[in-house]
C-alpha positions as CSV (number, residue, x, y, z in Angstrom):
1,X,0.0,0.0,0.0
2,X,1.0,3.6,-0.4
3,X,0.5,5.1,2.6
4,X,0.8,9.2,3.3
5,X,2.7,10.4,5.7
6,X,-0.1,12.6,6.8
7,X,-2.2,9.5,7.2
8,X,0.5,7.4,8.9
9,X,0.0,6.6,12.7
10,X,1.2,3.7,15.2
11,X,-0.7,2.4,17.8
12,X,0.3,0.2,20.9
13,X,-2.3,-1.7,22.7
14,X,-2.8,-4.2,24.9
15,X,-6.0,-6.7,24.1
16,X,-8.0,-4.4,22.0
17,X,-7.4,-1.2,24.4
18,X,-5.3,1.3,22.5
19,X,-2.7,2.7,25.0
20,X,-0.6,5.4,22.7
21,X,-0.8,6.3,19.3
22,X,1.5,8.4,17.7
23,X,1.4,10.7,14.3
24,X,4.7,10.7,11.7
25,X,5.7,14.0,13.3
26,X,4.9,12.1,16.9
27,X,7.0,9.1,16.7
28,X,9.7,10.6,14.4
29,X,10.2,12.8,17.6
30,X,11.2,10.0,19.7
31,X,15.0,8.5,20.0
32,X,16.8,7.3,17.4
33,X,19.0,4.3,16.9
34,X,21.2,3.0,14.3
35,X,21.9,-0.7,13.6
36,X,23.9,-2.8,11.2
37,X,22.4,-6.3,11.0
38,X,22.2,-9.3,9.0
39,X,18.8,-9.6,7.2
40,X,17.5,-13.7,6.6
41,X,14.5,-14.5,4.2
42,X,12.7,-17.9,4.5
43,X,13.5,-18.3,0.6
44,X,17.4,-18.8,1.5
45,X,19.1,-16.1,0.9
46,X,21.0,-13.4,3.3
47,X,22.2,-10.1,3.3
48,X,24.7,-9.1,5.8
49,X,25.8,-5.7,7.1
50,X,22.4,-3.7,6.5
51,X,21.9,-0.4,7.9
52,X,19.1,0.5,9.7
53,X,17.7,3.4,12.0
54,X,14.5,3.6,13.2
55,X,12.8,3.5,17.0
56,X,13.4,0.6,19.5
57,X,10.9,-1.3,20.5
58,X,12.3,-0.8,24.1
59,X,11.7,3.3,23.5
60,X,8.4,2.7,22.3
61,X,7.2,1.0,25.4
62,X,9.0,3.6,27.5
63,X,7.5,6.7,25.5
64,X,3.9,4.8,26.2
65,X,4.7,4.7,30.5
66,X,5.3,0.5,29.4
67,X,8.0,-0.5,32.2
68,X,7.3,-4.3,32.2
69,X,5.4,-5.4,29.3
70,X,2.1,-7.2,30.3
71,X,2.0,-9.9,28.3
72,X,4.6,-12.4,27.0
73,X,3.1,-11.7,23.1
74,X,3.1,-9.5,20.4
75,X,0.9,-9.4,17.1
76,X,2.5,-7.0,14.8
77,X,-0.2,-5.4,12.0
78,X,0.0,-3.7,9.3
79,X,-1.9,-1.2,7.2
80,X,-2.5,-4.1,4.4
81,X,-4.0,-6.5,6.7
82,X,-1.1,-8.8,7.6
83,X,0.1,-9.8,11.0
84,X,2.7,-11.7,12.4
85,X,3.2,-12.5,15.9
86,X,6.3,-11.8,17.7
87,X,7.3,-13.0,21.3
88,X,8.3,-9.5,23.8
89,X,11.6,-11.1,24.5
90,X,12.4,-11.1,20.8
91,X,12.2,-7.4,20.7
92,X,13.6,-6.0,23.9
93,X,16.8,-4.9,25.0
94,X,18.0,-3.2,21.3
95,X,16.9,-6.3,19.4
96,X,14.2,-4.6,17.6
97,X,13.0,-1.4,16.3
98,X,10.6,0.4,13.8
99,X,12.8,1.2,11.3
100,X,12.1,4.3,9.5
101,X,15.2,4.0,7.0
102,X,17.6,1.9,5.2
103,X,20.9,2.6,3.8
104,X,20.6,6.6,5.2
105,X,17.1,6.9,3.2
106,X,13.4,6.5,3.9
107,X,12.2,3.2,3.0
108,X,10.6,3.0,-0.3
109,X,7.2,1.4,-0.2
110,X,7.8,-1.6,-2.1
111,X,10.1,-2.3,1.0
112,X,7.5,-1.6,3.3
113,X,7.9,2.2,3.8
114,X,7.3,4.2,5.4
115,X,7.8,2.2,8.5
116,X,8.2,-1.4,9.0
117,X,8.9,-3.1,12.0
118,X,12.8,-5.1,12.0
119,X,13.6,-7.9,13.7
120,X,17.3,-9.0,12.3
121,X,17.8,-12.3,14.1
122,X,14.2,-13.7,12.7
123,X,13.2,-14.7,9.5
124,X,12.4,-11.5,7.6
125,X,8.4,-12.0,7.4
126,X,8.5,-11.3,11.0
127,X,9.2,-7.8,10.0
128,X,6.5,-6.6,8.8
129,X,6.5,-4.3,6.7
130,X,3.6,-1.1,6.6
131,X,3.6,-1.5,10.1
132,X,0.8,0.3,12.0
133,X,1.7,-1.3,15.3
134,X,2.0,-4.1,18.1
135,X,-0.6,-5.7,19.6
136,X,0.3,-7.0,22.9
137,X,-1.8,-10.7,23.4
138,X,-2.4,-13.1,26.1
139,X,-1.8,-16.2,23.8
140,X,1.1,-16.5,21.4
141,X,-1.6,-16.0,18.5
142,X,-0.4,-17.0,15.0
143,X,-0.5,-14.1,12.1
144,X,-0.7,-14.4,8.3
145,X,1.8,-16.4,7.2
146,X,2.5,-18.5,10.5
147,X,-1.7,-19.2,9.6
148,X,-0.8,-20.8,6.6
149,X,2.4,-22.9,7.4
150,X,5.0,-21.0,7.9
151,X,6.6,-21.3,11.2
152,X,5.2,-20.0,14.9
153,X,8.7,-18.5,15.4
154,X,10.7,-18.8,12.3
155,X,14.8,-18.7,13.6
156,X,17.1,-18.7,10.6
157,X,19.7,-20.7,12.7
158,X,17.2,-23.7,13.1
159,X,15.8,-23.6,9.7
160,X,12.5,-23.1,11.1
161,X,11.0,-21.9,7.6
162,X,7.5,-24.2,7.9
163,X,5.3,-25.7,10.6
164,X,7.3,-28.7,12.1
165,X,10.7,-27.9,11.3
C-alpha cells in the first residue's frame, strides 16, 4: 500500500485497548538508533551488514509509560491486513525497532515504507512491513503467514521456515 505520511500513525495496545498512538511528526520525535544487521528471508538467501535506524521497541514502550510489558506476546499489524506474531523477549533490549530508514534513506514502499517493524535475528516475514503497530496478546496467537504454514517463530539458525521444522 502507499501510505501518506499525513495518514500514517502507530498504535500500541494491549488486548483491544489502545494505550498510545503516535502521528509521523509524533514518533519521528522520539529517540533514534542505528543498527547494522544481517537480514535472513525464509527463501534462503541473506544479506549481511544492513543499515538500519529507526525507534526501538524498548523506546516505544517507555515513550507509552510501558515498564514491564504485560504480556509475554506480540501481534504485529500492518496497514494491508497482515500480522505476524512476535514474542516480547524477541524485541527488547535493542533487538528490535521500527525502522524508519535503510541505507541513510526512507524506505521505499515496495520495502515496506514508510515504517516497518525489523527484527534482524528472525526470519524477515517477521518484519513486517507497513507497520501500523504491536498488539500485545495473552496467547502466542499465529498471524498471516504462520496461519498458513510458515513457522510459529521462524529462527534462521534452526531452519524453522515451515510448521514442524
Amino acid at each position: 500500500p502507499q501510505i501518506s505520511l499525513g495518514d500514517w500513525s502507530f498504535t500500541l495496545k494491549v488486548g483491544p485497548k489502545p494505550v498510545a498512538k503516535w502521528n509521523w511528526a509524533e514518533f519521528n520525535a522520539l529517540p533514534k538508533t542505528h543498527q547494522i544487521r544481517d537480514i535472513h528471508c525464509v527463501t534462503k538467501w541473506s544479506k549481511l551488514d544492513t543499515p538500519w535506524d529507526g525507534v526501538l521497541v524498548d523506546d516505544v514502550f517507555k515513550a507509552a509509560g510501558i515498564d514491564e510489558p504485560p504480556t509475554k506476546f506480540i501481534l504485529a499489524h500492518s496497514f494491508d491486513g497482515y500480522s505476524t506474531n512476535v514474542p516480547v523477549a524477541d524485541l527488547t533490549q535493542g533487538k528490535a525497532m521500527i525502522a524508519l530508514r535503510y541505507d541513510g534513506k526512507p524506505i521505499p514502499p515496495d520495502h515496506g515504507g514508510p515504517a516497518r517493524l525489523f527484527v534482524p535475528h528472525l526470519y524477515f516475514w517477521k518484519s513486517a512491513k507497513w507497520v501500523s503497530g504491536l498488539q500485545f496478546t495473552k496467547t502466542d496467537e499465529a498471524g498471516f503467514w504462520e496461519l498458513r504454514g510458515y513457522h510459529i517463530y521462524g529462527d534462521p539458525w534452526r531452519e524453522q521456515r515451515f510448521t514442524g521444522d
